[in-house]
LODO-299354 format. One line per 5 residues: number of its first residue (from 1); their letters; for each residue y, x, z of N, C-alpha, C. Coordinates in steps of 0.05 Angstrom, whole numbers, plus 5000, padded with zeros to 4 digits. Layout:
N
NUM) A) Y/X/Z/Y/X/Z/Y/X/Z | ... .
This chain:
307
1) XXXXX) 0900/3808/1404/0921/3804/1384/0941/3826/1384 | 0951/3843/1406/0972/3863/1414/0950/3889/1394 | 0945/3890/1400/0906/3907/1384/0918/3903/1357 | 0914/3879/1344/0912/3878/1317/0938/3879/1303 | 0961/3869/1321/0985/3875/1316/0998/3908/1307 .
6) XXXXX) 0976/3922/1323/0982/3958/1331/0968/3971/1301 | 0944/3954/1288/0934/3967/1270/0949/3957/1248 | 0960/3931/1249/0969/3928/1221/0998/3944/1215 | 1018/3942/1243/1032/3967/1243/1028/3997/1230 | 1007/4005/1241/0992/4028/1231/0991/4035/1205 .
11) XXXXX) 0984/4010/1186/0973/4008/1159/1001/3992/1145 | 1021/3999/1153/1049/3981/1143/1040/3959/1138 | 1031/3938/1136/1015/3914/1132/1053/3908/1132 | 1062/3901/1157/1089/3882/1161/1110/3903/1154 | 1128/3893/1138/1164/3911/1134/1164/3910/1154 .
16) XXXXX) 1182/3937/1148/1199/3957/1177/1221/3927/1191 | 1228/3925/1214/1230/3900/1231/1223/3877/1242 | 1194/3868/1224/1184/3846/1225/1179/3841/1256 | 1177/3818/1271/1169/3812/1293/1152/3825/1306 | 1121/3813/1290/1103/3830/1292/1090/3850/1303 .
21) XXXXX) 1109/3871/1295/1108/3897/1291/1110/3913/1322 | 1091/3925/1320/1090/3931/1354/1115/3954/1360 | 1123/3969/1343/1148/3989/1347/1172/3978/1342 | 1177/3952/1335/1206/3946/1338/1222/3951/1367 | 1207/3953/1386/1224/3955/1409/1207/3984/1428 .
26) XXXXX) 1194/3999/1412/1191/4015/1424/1204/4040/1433 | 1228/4037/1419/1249/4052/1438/1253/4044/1462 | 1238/4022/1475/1250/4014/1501/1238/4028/1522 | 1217/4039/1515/1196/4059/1539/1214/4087/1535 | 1226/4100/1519/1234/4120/1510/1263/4132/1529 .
31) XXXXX) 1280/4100/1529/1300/4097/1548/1305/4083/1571 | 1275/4082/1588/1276/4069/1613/1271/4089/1624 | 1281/4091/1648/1272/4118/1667/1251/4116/1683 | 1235/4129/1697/1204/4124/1708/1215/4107/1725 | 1234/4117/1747/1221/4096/1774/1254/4083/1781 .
36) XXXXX) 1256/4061/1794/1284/4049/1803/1277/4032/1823 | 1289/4033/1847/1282/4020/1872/1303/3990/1869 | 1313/3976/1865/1326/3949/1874/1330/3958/1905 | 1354/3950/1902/1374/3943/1938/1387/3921/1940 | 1395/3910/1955/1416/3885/1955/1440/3891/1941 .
41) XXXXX) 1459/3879/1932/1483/3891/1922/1487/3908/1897 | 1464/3911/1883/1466/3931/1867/1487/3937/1848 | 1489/3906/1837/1510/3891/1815/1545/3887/1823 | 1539/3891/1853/1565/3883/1866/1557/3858/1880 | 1562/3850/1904/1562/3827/1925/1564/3803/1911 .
46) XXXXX) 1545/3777/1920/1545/3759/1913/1578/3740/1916 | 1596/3734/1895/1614/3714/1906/1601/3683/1905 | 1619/3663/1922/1611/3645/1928/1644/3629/1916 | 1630/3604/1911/1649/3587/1899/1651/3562/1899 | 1661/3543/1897/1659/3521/1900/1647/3509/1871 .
51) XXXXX) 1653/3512/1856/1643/3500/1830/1618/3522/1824 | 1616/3537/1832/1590/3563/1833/1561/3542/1842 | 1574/3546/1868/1559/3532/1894/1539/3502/1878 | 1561/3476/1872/1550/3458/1857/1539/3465/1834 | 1542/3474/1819/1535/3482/1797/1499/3491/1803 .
56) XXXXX) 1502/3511/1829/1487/3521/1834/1456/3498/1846 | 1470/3477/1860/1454/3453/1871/1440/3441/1843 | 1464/3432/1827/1450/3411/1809/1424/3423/1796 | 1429/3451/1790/1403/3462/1777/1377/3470/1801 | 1379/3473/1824/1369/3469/1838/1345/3448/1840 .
61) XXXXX) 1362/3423/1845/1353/3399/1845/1339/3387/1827 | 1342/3401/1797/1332/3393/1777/1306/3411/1781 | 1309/3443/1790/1284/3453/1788/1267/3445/1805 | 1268/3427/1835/1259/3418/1849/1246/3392/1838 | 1251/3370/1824/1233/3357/1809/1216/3361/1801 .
66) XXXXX) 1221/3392/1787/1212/3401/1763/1186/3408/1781 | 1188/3433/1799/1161/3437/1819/1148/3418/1829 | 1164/3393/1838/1143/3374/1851/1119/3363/1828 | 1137/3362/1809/1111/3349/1778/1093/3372/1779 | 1099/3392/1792/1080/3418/1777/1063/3417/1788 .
71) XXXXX) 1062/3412/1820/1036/3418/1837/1019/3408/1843 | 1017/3367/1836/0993/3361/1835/0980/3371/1808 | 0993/3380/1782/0982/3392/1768/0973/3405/1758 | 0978/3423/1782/0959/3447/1783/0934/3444/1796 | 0940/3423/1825/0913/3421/1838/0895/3410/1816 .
76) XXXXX) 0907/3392/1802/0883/3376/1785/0863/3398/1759 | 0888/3405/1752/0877/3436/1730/0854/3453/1741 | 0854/3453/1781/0840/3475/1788/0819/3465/1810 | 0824/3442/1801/0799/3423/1814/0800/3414/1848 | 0825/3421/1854/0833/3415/1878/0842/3393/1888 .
81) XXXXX) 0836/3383/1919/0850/3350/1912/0884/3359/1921 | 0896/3335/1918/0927/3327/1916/0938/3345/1934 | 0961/3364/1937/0976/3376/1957/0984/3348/1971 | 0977/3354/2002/0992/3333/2025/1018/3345/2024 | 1035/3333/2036/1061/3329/2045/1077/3362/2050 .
86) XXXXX) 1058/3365/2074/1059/3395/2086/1064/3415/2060 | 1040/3416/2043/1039/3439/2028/1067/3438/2001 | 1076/3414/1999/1102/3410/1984/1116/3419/1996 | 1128/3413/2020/1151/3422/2037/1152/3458/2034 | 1124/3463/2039/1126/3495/2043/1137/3502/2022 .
91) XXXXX) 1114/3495/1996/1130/3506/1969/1158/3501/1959 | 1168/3484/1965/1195/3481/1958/1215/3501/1976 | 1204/3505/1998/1218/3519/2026/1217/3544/2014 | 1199/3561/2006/1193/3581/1994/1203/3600/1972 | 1210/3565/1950/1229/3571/1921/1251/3581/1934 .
96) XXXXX) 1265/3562/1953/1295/3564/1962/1295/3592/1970 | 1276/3604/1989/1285/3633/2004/1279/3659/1976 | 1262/3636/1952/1266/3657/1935/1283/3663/1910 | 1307/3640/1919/1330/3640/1909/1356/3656/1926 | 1346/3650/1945/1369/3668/1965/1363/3695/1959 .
101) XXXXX) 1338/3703/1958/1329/3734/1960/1337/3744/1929 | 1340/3730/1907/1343/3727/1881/1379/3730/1888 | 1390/3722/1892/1426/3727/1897/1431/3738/1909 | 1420/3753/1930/1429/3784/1950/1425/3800/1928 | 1392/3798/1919/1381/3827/1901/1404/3829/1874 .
106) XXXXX) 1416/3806/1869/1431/3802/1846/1421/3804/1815 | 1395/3786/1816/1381/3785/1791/1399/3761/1768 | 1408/3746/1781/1431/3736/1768/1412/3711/1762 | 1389/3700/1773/1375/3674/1769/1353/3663/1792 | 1346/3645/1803/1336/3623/1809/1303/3637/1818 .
111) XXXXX) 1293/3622/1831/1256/3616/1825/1254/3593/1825 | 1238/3591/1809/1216/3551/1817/1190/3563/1803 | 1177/3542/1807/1151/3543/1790/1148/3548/1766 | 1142/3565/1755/1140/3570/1727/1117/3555/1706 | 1134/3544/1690/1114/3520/1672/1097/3536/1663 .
116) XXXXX) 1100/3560/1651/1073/3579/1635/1056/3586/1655 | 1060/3588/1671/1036/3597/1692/1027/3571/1700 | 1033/3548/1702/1013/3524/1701/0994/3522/1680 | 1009/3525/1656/0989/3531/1632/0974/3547/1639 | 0979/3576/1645/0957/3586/1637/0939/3585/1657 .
121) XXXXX) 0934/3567/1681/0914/3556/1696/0897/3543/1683 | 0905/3523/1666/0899/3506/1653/0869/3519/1625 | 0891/3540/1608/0876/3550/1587/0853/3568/1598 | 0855/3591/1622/0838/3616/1632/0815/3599/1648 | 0828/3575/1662/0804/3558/1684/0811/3571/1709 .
126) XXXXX) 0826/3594/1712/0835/3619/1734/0851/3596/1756 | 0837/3592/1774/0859/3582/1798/0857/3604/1828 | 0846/3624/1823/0838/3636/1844/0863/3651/1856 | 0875/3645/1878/0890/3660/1901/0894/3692/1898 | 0866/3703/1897/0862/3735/1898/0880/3736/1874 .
131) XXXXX) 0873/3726/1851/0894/3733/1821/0916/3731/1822 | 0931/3719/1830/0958/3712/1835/0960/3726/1847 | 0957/3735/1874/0958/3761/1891/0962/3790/1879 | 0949/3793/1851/0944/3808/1837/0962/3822/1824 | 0969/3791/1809/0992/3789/1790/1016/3794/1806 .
136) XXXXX) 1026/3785/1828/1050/3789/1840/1048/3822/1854 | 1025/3845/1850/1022/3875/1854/1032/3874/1831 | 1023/3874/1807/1031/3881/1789/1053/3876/1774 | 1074/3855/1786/1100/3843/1782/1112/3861/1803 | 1105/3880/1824/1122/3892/1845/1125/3919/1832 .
141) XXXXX) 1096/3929/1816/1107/3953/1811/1122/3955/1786 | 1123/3937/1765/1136/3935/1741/1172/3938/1756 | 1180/3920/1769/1197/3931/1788/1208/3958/1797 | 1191/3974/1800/1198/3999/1804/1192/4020/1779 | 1169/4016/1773/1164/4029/1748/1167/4017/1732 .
146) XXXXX) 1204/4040/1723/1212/4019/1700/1192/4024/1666 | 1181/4045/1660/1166/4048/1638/1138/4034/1641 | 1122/4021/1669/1110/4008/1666/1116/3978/1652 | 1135/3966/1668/1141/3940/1659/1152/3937/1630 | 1163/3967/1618/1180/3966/1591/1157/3960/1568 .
151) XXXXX) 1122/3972/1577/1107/3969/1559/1104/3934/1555 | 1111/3923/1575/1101/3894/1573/1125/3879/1556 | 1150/3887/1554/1172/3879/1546/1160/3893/1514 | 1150/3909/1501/1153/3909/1468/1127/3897/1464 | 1114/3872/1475/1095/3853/1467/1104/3834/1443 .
156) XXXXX) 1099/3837/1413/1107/3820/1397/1108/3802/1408 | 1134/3784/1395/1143/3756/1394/1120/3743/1383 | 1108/3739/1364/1089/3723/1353/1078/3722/1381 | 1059/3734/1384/1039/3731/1407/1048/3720/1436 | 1075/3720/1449/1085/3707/1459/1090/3677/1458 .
161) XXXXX) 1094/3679/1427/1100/3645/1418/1077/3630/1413 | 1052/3654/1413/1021/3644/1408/1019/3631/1435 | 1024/3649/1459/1006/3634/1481/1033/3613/1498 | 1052/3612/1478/1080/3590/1489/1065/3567/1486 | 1056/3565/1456/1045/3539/1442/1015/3530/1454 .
166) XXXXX) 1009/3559/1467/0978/3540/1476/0985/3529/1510 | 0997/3544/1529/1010/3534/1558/1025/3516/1548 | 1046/3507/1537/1062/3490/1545/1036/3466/1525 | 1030/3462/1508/1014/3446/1503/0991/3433/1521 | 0978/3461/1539/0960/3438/1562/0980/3427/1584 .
171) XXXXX) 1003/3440/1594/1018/3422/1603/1028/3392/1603 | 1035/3393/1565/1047/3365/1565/1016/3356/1565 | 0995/3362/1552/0977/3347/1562/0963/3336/1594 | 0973/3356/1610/0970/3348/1630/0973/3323/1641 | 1005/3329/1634/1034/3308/1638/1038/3283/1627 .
176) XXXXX) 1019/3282/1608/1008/3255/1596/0987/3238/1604 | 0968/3253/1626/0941/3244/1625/0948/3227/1646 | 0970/3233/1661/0976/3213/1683/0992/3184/1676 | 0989/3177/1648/0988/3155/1633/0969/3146/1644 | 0944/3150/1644/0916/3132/1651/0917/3107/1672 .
181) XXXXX) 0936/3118/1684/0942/3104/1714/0953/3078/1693 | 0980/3066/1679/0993/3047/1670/0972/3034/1654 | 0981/3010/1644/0968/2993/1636/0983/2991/1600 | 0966/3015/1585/0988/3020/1555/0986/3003/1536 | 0977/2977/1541/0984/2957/1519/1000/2939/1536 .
186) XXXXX) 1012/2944/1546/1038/2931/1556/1064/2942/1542 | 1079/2919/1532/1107/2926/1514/1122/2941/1543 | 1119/2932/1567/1142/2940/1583/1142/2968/1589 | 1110/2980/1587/1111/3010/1593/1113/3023/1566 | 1110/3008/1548/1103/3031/1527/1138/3031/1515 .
191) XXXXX) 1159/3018/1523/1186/3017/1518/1196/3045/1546 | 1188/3042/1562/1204/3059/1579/1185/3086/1574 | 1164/3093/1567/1150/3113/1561/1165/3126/1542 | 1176/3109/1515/1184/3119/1491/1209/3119/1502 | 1232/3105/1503/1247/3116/1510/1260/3149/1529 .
196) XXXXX) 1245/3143/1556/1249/3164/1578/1241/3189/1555 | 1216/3192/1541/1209/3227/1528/1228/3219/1507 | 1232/3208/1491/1250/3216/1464/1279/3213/1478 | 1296/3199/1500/1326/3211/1502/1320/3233/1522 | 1307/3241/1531/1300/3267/1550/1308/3290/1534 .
201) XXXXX) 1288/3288/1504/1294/3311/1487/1320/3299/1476 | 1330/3286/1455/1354/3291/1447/1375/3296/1470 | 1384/3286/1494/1408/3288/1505/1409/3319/1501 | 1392/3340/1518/1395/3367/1513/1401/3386/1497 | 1383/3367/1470/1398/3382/1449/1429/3371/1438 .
206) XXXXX) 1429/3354/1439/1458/3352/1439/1484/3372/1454 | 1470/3365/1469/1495/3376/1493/1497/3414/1486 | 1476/3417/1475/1480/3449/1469/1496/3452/1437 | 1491/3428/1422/1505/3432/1405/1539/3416/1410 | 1539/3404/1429/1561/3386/1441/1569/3401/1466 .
211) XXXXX) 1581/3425/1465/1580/3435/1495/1602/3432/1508 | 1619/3421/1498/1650/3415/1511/1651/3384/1515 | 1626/3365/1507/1624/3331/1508/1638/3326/1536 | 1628/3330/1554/1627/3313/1581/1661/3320/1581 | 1675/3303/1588/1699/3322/1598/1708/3299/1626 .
216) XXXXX) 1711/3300/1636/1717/3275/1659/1743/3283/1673 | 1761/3312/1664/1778/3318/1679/1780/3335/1698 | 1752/3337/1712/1740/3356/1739/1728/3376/1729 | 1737/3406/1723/1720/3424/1714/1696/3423/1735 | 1694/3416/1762/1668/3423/1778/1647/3403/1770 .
221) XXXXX) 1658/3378/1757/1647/3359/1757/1629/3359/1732 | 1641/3372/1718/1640/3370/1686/1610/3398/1682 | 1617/3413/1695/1585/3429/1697/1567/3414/1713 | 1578/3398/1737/1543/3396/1746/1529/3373/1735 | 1549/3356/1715/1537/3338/1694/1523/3342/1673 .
226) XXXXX) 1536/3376/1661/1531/3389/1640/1504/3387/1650 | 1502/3407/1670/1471/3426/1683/1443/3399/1688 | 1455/3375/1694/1435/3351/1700/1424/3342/1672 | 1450/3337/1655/1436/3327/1628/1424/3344/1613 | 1431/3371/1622/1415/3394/1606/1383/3405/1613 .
231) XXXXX) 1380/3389/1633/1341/3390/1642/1329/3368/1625 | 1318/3374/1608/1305/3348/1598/1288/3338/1624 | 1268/3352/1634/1248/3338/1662/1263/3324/1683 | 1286/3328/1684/1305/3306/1705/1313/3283/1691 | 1325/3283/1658/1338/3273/1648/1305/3239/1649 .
236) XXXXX) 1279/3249/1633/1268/3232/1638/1261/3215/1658 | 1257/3243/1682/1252/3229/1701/1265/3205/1720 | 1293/3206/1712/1310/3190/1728/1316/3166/1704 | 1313/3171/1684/1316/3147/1661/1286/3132/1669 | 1264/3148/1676/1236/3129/1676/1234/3116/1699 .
241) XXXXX) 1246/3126/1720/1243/3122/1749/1268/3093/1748 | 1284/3096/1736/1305/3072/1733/1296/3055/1724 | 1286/3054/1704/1272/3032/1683/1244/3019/1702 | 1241/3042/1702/1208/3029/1725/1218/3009/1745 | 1240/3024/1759/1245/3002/1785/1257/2986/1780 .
246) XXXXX) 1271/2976/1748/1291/2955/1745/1276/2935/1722 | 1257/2945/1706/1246/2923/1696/1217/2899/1715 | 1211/2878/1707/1202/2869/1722/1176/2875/1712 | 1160/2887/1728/1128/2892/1725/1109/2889/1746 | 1079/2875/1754/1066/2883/1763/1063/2908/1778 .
251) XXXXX) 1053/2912/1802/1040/2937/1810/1014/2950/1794 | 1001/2928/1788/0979/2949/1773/0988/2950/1747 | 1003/2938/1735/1018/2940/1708/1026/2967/1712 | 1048/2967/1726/1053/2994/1729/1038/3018/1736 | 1012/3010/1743/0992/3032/1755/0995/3044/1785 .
256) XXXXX) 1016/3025/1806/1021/3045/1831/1000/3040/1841 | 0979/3020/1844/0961/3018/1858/0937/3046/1852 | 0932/3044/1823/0911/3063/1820/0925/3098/1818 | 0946/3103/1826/0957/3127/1823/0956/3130/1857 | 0959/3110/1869/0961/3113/1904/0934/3118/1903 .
261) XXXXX) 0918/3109/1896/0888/3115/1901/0875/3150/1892 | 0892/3155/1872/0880/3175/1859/0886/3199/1870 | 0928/3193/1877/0939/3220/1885/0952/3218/1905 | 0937/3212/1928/0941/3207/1948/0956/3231/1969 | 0982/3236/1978/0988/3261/1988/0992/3259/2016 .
266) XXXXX) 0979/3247/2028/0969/3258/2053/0949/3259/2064 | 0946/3276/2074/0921/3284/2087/0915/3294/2119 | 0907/3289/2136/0892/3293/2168/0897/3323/2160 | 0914/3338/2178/0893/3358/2193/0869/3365/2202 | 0861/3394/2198/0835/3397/2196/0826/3410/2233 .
271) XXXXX) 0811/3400/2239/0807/3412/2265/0776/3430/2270 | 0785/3440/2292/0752/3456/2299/0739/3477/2274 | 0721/3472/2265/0715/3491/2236/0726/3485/2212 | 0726/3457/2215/0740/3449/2185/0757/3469/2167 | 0759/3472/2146/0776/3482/2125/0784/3460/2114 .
276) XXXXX) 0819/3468/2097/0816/3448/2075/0833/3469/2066 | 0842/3463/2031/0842/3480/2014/0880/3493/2022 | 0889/3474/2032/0924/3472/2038/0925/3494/2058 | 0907/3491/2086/0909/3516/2111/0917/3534/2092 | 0936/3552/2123/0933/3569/2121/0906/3600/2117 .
281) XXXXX) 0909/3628/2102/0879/3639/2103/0882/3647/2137 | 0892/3654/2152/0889/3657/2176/0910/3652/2199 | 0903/3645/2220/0924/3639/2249/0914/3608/2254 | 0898/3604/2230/0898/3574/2237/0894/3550/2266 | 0873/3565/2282/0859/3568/2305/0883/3574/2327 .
286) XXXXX) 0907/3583/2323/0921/3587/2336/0937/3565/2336 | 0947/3550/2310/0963/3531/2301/0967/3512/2319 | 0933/3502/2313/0919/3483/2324/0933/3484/2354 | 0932/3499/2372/0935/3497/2397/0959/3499/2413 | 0976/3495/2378/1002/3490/2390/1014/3469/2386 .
291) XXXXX) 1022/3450/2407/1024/3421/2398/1046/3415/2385 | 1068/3433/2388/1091/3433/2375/1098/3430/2342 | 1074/3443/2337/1070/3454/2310/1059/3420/2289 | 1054/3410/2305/1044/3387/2289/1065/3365/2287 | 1091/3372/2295/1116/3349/2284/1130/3367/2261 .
296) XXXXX) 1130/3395/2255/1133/3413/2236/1126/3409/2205 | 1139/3393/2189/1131/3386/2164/1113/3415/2139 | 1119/3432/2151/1110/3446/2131/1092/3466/2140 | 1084/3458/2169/1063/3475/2171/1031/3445/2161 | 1003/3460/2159/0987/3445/2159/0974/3433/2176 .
301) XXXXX) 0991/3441/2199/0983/3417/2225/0993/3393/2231 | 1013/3399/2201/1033/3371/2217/1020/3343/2207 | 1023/3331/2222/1019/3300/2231/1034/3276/2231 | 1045/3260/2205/1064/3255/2201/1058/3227/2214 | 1082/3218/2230/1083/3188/2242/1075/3172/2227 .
306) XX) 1056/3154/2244/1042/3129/2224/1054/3100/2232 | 1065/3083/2221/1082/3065/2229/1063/3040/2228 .
């Protein structure tokens, strides 16, 4: 499509600014300089703040939901069974140090799991390790080579919004299929279903068109309310998670039985030759033989108390 975009360019097909158009931003290779190293500090030292700080949690916390929904959904997209316990902990452990490393370097934002890259597990069938491995070489040198990464930045908008609409679409499909589990001719789920996704989306939009609403008196207070009602994926999830635990339903009404069966997140350590897909690719053998290592939640030895 970047191809066909370049010829119709070529042949004026689109007026001079149209989206389209592969030269609208090609002054951007023109005025990037070849190479730029990142250092800590670059922007000036991170300040810290009290209403910073919270501000900084609530979105946090929200993006931490946000990953936990992501990763049995990826296993399932890539045919893997359920992340145990261990392999959550890591990943979440991981986001955080790559938020810290994200506020020294002074990129001025966050990591979590990125919803388009779930998609596009989903659309390519690609779950393979080596690729991602790949992709994050080629995210290191865009980094430095600023005219490499600038070619990727004048990628028409259309075609962006082409593969928006196909990832985020197997997503919510994803995110739906885990309906199967409830029992959907029941008034009681199909009320908190509809509710939790339709005020999920409006509160957000509101609040962007309402951006001064919340006012409670507490400027600190008043952003990390802003920042909570402004995730739609928290906003449902704590309206569905309310509703679930306060209306009166069955267990298998509600599906916990067949969702405990399905997505089950824990799992035995693996001993002697065994693999499983969560290990580490190597030291594992060493792990093992350290007994310490198995009260450690986020390594894959750990062994969580059975009561």
């Amino acid at each position: 499509m970047w191809i066909l975009c370049a010829l119709l360019t070529m042949y004026d097909y689109f007026p001079v600014g149209h989206p389209a158009r592969t030269d609208v931003k090609i002054r951007i290779i023109g005025d990037s300089s070849w190479f730029r190293v990142p250092y800590p500090g670059q922007w000036g030292w991170p300040t810290v703040s009290v209403a910073g700080v919270i501000g900084m949690l609530a979105g946090v916390l929200a993006c931490t939901v946000e990953s936990i929904s992501y990763y049995p959904t990826t296993a399932k997209m890539c045919g893997a069974p359920p992340p145990p316990v261990h392999a959550i902990n890591r990943g979440i452990g991981f986001e955080g140090l790559g938020t810290v490393f994200a506020g020294i370097m002074g990129s001025g934002n966050g990591t979590n799991t990125f919803g388009e890259n779930v998609g596009a597990i989903g659309v390519t069938k690609i779950g393979s390790r080596r690729v991602i491995q790949y992709a994050s070489a080629l995210m290191l040198i865009q980094g430095v080579v600023n005219k490499f990464g600038a070619v990727f930045i004048i990628i028409p908008e259309p075609i962006v919004g082409g593969m928006f609409c196909i990832m985020f679409g197997m997503i919510s499909a994803f995110g739906l299929s885990a309906l199967q589990y409830v029992h959907l001719n029941s008034s009681r789920n199909l009320y908190i279903i509809g509710f939790s996704m339709f005020f999920s989306l409006v509160l957000p939009k509101w609040l962007v068109a309402n951006p001064n609403a919340i006012q409670t008196g507490n400027e600190i207070l008043d952003s990390v309310l802003t920042v909570i009602c402004s995730t739609s994926i928290l906003v449902g999830g704590l309206i569905g998670c309310f509703l679930d635990n306060t209306i009166p339903g069955t267990p298998e009404e509600r599906g916990l039985i067949a969702w405990a069966n399905e997505m089950n997140l824990t799992s035995e350590p693996t001993t002697g030759e065994e693999t499983s897909t969560y290990d580490f690719p190597v030291g594992m053998n060493a792990l093992r033989k350290m007994k310490w290592t198995y009260s450690v939640p986020f390594l894959p030895t750990y062994r969580p108390k059975k009561n």
